[in-house]
N, C-alpha and C positions, 0 to 999 in steps of 0.2 A: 430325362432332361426335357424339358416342354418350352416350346417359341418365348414365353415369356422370359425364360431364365435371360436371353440374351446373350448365353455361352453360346448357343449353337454353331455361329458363325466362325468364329474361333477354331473348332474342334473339326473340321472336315474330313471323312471319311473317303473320299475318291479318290485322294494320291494314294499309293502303295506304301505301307508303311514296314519299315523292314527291324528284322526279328532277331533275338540276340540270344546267345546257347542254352537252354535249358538242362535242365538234371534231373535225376528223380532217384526215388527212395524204395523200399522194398515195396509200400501203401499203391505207387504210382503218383504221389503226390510233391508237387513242387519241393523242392531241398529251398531253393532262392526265391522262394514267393514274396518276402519281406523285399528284398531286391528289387522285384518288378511291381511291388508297391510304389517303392519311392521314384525307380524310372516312369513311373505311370505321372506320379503326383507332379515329380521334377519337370515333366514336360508339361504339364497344364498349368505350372505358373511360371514357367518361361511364356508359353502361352497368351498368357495374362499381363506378364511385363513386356511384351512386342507391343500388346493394345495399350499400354498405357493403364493397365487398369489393376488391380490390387488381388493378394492372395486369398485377401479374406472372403473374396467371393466364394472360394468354394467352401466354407466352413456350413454354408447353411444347409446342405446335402446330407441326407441321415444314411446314404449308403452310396459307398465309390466301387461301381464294376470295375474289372479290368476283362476283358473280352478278347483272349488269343482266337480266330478263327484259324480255320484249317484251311490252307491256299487252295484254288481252282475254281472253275468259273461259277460265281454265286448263280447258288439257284432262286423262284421266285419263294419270296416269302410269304406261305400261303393265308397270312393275317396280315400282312399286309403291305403295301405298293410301294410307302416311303424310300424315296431311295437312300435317305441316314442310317438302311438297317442294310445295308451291302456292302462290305467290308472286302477292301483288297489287300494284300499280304506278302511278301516272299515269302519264300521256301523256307520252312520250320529246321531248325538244325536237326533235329531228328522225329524220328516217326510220331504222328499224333495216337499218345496212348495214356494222356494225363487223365486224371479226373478235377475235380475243380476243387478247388480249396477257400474256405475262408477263417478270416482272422478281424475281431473286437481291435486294433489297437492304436498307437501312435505314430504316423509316417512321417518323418522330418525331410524338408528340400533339400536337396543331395549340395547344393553350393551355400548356402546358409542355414544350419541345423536349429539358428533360433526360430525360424520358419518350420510352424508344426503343424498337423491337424490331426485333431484325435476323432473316430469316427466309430461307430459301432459296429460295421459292417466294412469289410475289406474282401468283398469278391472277385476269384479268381475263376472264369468260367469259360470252359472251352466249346467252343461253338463248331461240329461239323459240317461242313459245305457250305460254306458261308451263310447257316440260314441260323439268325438267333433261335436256341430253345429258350420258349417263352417261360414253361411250366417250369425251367430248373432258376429262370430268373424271376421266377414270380417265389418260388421255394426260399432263392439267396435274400431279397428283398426283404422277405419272410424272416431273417436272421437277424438282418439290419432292423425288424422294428422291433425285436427282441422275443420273439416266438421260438421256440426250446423245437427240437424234433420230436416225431411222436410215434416214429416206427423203432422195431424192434430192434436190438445189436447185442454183442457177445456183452454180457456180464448185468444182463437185463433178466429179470423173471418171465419165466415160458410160460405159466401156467395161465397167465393174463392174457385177455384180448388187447390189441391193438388198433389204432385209427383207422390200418390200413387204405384202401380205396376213399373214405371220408375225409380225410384231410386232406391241403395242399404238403403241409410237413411230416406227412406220413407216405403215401407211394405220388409222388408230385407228376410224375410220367402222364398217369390217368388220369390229371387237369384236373383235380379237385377243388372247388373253392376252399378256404381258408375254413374251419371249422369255426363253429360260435364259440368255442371257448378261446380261438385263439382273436377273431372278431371283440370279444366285449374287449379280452387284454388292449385292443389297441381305441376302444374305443369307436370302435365302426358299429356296434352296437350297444349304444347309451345307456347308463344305467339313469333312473333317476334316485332318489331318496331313499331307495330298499324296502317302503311301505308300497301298502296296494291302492293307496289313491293316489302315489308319485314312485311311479315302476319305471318311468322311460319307457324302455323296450325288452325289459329282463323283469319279469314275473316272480315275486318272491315265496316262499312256499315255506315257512318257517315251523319251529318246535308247538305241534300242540300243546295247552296247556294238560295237566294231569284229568283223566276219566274221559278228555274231549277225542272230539274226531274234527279236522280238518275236511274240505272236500270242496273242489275249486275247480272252476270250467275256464279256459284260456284260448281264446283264436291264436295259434301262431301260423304268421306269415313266413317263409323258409329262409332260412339266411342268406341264400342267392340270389336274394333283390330285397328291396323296398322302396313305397312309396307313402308321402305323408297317407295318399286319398286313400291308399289301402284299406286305413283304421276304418273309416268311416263305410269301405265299400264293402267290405267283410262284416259288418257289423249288419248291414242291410240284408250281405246275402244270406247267413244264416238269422235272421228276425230279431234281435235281439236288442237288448237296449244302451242308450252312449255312453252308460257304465260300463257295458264287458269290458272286461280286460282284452287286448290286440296287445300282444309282445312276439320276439322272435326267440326270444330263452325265456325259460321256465327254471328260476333257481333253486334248486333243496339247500337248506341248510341242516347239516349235519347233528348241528348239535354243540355242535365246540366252538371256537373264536371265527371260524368262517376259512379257518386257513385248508379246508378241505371239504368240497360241495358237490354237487349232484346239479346236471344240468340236462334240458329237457330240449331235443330244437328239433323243426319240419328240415326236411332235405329235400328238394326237385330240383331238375336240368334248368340249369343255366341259360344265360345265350350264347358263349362261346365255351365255358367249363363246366363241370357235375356234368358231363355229358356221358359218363360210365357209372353213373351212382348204380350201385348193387340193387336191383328188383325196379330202379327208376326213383327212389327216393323212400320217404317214410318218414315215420316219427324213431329219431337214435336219441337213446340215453348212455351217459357219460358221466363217470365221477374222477372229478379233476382235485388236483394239489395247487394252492395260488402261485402266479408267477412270481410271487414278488418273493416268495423263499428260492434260495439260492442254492441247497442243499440237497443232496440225493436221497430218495426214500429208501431203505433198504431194510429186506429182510431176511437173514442169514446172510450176508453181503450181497445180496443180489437187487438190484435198481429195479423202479417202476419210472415211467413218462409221465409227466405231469398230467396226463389226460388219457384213461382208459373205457372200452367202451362196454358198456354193461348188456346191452340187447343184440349181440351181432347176430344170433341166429333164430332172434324173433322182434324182428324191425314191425313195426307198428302201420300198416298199409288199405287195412281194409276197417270199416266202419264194427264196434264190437270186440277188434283188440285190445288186449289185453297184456301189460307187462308187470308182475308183481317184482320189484328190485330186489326182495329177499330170496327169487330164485335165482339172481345172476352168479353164474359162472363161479366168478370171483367178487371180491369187495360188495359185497350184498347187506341190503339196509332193510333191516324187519320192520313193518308196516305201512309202505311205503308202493302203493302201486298207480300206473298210468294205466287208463282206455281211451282210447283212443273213436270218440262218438260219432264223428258225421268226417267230413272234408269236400270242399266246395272248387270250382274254379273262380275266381274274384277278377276283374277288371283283362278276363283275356286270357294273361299269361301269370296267376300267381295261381298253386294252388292252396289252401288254405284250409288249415286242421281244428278241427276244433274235440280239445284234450279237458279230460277232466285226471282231475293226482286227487287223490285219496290218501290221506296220511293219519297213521294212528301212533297215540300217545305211545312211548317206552318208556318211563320214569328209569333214568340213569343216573350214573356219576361223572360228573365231566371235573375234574381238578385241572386247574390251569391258570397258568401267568399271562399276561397281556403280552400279546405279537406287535410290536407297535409299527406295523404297516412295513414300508422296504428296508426301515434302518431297526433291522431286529436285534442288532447287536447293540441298542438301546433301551434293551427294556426299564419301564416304570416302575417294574414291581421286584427290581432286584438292587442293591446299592450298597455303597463301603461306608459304613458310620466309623469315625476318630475319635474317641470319648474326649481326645484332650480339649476339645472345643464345642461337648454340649452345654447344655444351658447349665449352669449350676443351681438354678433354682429348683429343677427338676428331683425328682427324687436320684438316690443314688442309682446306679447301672440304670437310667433313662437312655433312649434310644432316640435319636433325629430322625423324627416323621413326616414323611409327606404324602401331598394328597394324589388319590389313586389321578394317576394322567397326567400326574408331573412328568415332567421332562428335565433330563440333566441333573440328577437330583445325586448327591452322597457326595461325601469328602475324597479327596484328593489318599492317596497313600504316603504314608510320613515313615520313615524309613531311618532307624537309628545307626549310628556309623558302628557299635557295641555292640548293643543289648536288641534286643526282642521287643517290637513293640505293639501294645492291644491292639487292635483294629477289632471290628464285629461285621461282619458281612448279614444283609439283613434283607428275606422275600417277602412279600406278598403273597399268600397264595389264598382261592375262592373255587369257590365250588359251586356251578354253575345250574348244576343236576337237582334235582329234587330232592334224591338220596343221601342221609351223611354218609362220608368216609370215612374207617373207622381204621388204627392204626397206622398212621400214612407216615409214612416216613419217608426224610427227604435229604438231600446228600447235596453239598457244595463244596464247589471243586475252583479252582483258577488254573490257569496255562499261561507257560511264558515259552517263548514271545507270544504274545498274539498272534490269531492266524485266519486261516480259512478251512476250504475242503470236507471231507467229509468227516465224521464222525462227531456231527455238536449234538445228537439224538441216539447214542448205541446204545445197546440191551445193556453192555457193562461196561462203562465207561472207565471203568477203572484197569482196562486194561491198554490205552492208549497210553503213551509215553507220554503227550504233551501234557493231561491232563493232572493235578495233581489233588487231593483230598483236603477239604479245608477242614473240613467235619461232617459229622452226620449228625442230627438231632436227635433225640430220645421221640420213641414215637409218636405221634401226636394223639390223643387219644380219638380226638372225631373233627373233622374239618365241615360243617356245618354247610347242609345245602338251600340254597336260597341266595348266593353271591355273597355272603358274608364274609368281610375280610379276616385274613387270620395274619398275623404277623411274625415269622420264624427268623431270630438272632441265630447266629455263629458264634465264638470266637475266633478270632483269625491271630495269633502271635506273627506278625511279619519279622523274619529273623531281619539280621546286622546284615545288610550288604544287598538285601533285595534290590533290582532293580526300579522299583514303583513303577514300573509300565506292565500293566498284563492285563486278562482281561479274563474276570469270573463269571462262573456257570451255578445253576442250581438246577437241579433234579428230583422229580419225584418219581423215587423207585421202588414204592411198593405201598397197598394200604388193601384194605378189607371191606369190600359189601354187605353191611346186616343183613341177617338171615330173619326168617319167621321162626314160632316154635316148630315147627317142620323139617326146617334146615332149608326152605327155600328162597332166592336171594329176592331183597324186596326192590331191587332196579338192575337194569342193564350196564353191563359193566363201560369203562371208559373207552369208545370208540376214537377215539380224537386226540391221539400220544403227541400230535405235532404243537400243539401248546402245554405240555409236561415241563417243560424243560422255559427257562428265561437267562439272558447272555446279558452281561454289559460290559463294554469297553470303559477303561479308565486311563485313556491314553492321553496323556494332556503335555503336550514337551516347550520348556522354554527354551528360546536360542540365543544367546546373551551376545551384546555387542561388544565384541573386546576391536577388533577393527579390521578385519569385517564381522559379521555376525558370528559365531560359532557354528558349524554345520551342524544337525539334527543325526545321530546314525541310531540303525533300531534295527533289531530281526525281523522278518515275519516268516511264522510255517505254517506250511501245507500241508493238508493229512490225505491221506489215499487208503480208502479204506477198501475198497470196491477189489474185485479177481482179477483184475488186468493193471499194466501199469501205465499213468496216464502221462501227459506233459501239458506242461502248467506253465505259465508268466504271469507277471504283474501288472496291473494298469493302473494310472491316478485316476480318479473321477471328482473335477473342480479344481486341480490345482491353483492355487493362485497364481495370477501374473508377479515374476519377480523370486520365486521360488521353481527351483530346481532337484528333481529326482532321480537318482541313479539306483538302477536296481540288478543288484551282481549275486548270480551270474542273471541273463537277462530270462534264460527260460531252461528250464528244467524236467528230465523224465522222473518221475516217482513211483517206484517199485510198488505193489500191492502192500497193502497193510505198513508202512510207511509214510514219516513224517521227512520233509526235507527245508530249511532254511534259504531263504532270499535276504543279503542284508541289503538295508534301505538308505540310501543318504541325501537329507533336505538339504540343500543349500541355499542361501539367501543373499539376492542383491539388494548391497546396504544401499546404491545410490536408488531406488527404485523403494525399498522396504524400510521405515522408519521406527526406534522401539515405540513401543504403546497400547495402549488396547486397543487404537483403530485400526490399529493390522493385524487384530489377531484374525487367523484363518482356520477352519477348518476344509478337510477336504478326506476321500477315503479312498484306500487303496484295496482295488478288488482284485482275487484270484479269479483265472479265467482257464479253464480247463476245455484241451482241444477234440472236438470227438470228431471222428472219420472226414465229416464236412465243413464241420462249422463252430463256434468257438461258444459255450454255454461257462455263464458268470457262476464261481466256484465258491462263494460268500465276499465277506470285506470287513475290516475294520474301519474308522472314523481317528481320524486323528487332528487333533487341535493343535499349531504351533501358534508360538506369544514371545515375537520379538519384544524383546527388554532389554535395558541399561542393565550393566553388571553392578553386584550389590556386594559389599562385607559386611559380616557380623563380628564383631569383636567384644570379647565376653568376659569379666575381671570380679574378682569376690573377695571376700573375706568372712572368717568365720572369730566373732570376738568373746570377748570374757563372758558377758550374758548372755550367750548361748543363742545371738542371732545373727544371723547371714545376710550380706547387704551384698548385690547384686546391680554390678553396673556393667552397661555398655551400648555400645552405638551402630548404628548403621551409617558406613558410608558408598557414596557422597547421599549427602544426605536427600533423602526422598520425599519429604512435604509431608510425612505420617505415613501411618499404615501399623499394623498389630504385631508384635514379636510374641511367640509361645516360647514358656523356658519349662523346660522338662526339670522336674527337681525328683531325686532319687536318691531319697536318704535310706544308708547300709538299714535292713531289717522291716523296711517298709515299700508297701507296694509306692513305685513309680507315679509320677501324675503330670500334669502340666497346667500352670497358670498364663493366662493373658495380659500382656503388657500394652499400652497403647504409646510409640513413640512422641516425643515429646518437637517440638519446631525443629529445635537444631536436631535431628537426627538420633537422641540420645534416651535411654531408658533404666530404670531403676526398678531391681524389687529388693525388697526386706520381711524377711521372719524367721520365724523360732525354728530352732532344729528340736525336733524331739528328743525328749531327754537321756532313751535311749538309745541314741544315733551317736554312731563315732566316726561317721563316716559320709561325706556327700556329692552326687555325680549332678553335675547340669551339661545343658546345654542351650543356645536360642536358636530360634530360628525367625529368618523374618520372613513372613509370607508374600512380601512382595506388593505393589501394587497396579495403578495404570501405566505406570511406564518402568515401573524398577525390577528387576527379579528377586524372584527368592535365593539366599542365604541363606547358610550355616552356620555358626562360630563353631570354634573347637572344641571339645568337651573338654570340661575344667572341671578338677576332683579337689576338694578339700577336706581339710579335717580340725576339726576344735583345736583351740588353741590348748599350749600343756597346760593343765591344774597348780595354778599358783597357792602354796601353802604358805 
């Protein structure tokens, strides 16, 4: 909190403030931590209602301590004099033996629960002798801006190196500053444009093209300072001219969509932290996973950290080093190496590396669907086509195409109350490599309800309960390298009674590398599995106003794939004002290899929410999975609600002497227009549906020929609905030719 907040005064620290019973669990960790959130929150806007002043001050805060110290006379705080960091206290109900706890989630004020504040960070931090530990508050802070841990824990793979001493969120004790990869996540290390004449401060180091060699010299500055004069004072002291590149990361890109890279950074002492760096600092290399996947890496069930370190026991220090990345340890990149040429002292107290990377061509196979940034469960390149509403101009089994980096793209799921009906689940998939793919075969699945958790990437997915087999394709015979789109259909028969809320997956599980006449392979095979695979929600729910709105109820599961078992809850993120989520039960432990169910229920205030498309909202509901400390986002779905006026279809026919069907009926109250599809399914012929367009008053007509040999015919309408009405059904309505008048 800093002078300017204007909290300070409010919040005083010199009365004794007294302490109320705690508990604890086998972990040592709060059982009522949720408890001493809300008494926390509860008293800072009582707080705020003594001054006259409002709740919502504190919403602009991205992380709420709560700070039990341990009673007895504060000592000094050897960083520093303030006297707002000396805390008095009674006596603890019982012995100081907690460790600290944090929680992602929503605290409501204990005498008015419409009073909320959702916040990312909910730290619980026990402070001995009354002296703040800074390092464990600079670690929690560290949570709050959404930085993942980076040290090791049970059900993590051993055979990896770890951040250890390099991080703050890996051993935080040794005062580590924040590592660069957790710096650029927040942006404390600017990216510019990802070219090399708009770098910002992250150096891009990208795929040579075929037969080239890359070879690239970089000053990095260390990530435990910067100043602008730096660029220019570095650039002096090693001669060189206002071109060099000056960055503090150096990025490899892998090869595949970016969602897994290589990072290059200087490390030296701080001025108050990095003051135990291992040997005094160096050049550390790092291959990291993005933050923005939500999902645990695993192989044979076992986790990696988003950020592992590739050189721990040949850090880059003296001028002539040398680190080839296809010797690392683990996760090792063929033709890819750093020396490390000169390193200067710049302006004092910076020292300053200057790196050359070396990268050589691998002609590989990279297959992969577009990751579209944090909302993955979005992707472009995967969607539900409904034939009953393509174009009919198109040839027959034409398919609704859109353009790659559309957004929100495929039909709604139509859901027959009987019968089975077509649907075609339809990917994208390109091939980024130089190499074609040859038999590539690809597998699409759906899962109901939607979820989160682990398993959206397993080796066989087919053995997860939630998931279920749409189909798999005949295999493709060569997916063309060069980015060249390929297009793969499904059929998907959605049986009678489907829910239409779920949300489909596609996969590619297996294809083949051409060989030479030798038999040897003519590229490197596919390093970069984490864009294999593309998700898309199709969750779209209307909540119809009968008086009040209809509540919204839905499942959502969680998958636990991982050796241990975890505990999980729910969070909204954007809920609108005026809607309400209840989510039962509120948190849940989940057994290893285990799926478990949360149902969801929206509710809507009608005086506040009106039908229409102005209020349509969307908003998404994330899993957040608790580890030892702190609370890491487990995935999420996106879900759309579309407050509407309630609609009826009402559906009436006959079938006459000349063998034609005249189809009437209406929507009420009537809606201004809008499209009615009538499913016509005459006995011995495939199913179809035509388009009607309602007429002013609400009312609609079709007529034609029954085939002649049909003895038999199923319909139904449906109205889709519009800006303010909902969709409808009518009741399926069966007739049959009138009898043969002789």
């Amino acid at each position: 909190m800093t002078e300017s907040s204007g909290l300070e005064s409010l919040f005083d620290v010199a009365t004794s403030k007294v302490n109320s019973a705690t508990t604890k669990n086998d972990s040592q960790a709060l059982r009522d931590r949720m408890q001493m959130y809300q008494d926390a929150y509860t008293a800072a806007v009582d707080r705020l209602a003594s001054a006259g002043r409002s709740a919502d001050e504190l919403g602009g805060f991205d992380c709420y301590l709560v700070l039990p110290i341990e009673p007895g006379a504060p000592s000094a705080n050897p960083e520093s004099s303030l006297a707002s960091e000396v805390w008095n206290i009674t006596a603890l109900n019982r012995p100081f033996e907690f460790r600290g706890a944090e929680n992602i989630t929503t605290v409501a004020y204990a005498k008015n629960d419409k009073i909320q504040v959702q916040n990312r960070a909910w730290a619980l931090i026990f402070m001995p002798n009354g002296i703040p530990d800074n390092a464990m508050i600079w670690h929690e802070v560290g949570h709050a801006l959404g930085f993942g841990d980076l040290y090791k824990l049970e059900g993590y793979r051993n055979e990896l190196r770890y951040m250890e001493h390099w991080a703050m969120m890996s051993e935080h004790r040794v005062r580590s500053h924040h590592c660069g990869y957790h710096k650029l996540q927040a942006g404390w290390i600017p990216e510019g444009a990802g070219t090399e004449d708009d770098y910002g401060r992250t150096f891009p180091i990208g795929v040579p093209d075929a037969d080239n060699t890359i070879k690239k010299e970089v000053l990095l500055v260390p990530v435990e300072l910067w100043r602008d004069s730096l660029a220019g004072s570095a650039r002096a002291a090693f001669g060189v001219d206002d071109k060099f590149p000056v960055a503090q990361l150096i990025t490899i890109d892998f090869g595949g969509d970016g969602m897994t890279f290589g990072l290059i950074e200087a490390r030296q002492p701080g001025a108050k932290y990095s003051q135990s760096l291992p040997g005094g600092g160096g050049i550390v290399i790092s291959n990291g996973i993005s933050w923005i996947i939500d999902e645990r890496f695993a192989v044979n069930t076992w986790y990696r950290r988003p950020l592992q370190f590739l050189n721990p026991d040949d850090i880059l220090r003296n001028p002539g080093n040398t680190f080839d990345l296809a010797m690392a340890p683990e996760l090792p990149l063929k033709g890819t190496s750093v020396r490390l040429v000169d390193h200067k002292q710049v302006e004092g107290d910076a020292t300053v590396y200057r790196v050359e990377v070396t990268r050589q061509n691998a002609e590989f196979v990279d297959l992969y669907f577009t990751f579209p940034g944090d909302a993955y469960f979005k992707s472009p390149d995967l969607w539900i086509d409904w034939p009953g509403n393509n174009d009919k101009n198109n040839p027959p089994g034409s398919l609704d195409r859109y353009p790659m980096g559309a957004s929100d793209q495929g039909d709604a799921i139509r859901v027959h109350p009987t019968d089975a009906e077509l649907h075609k689940v339809v990917a994208r998939v390109r091939n980024r490599g130089q190499v074609d793919a040859l038999d590539v075969k690809i597998n699409f699945f759906y899962f109901e309800p939607p979820g989160a958790g682990d398993g959206r990437k397993p080796m066989d997915v087919t053995k997860l309960d939630q998931y279920n087999l749409v189909g798999t394709v005949p295999p493709l015979p060569k997916v063309t390298g060069g980015d060249v789109e390929t297009i793969v259909p499904v059929d998907w028969m959605v049986p009678a009674g489907f829910s239409g809320h779920t949300c489909i997956l596609v996969q590619i599980e297996d294809y083949k590398i051409p060989r030479d006449s030798h038999g040897a392979a003519l590229g490197s095979d596919d390093f970069w599995p984490v864009n294999n695979h593309a998700q898309k929600n199709v969750d779209k729910f209307e909540s119809l106003k009968v008086n009040p709105f209809t509540p919204v109820e839905f499942d959502f599961s969680v998958f636990n794939a991982g050796v241990v078992p975890e505990t999980a809850y729910l969070e909204p993120e954007g809920l609108p004002y005026g809607m309400t989520l209840t989510v039962t039960p509120p948190i849940q432990t989940i057994p290893q290899g285990t799926a478990v169910l949360f149902h969801c229920k929206v509710e809507l205030d009608s005086a506040i929410i009106k039908a229409g498309c102005e209020n349509d909202q969307r908003f998404r509901i994330y899993a957040w999975r608790q580890d030892p400390e702190s609370s890491a986002r487990w995935g999420g779905v996106e879900y759309e609600i579309r407050p509407r006026e309630t609609t009826t279809t009402q559906l009436t026919g006959y079938w006459d002497q000349g063998n034609i069907i005249t189809l009437d009926g209406a929507v009420t109250p009537n809606p201004g227009g809008g499209t009615v599809y009538v499913r016509l399914a005459f006995a011995n012929h495939q199913a179809s549906w035509v388009s009607v367009t309602l007429a002013a008053n609400g009312k609609f007509t079709w007529t034609g020929m029954a085939p002649v040999d049909s003895f038999g015919f199923d319909t139904m309408a449906r109205f889709e609905g519009n800006r303010k009405f909902g969709i409808s059904k009518s009741a399926p309505l069966h007739l049959k030719p009138p009898p043969v008048i002789h």
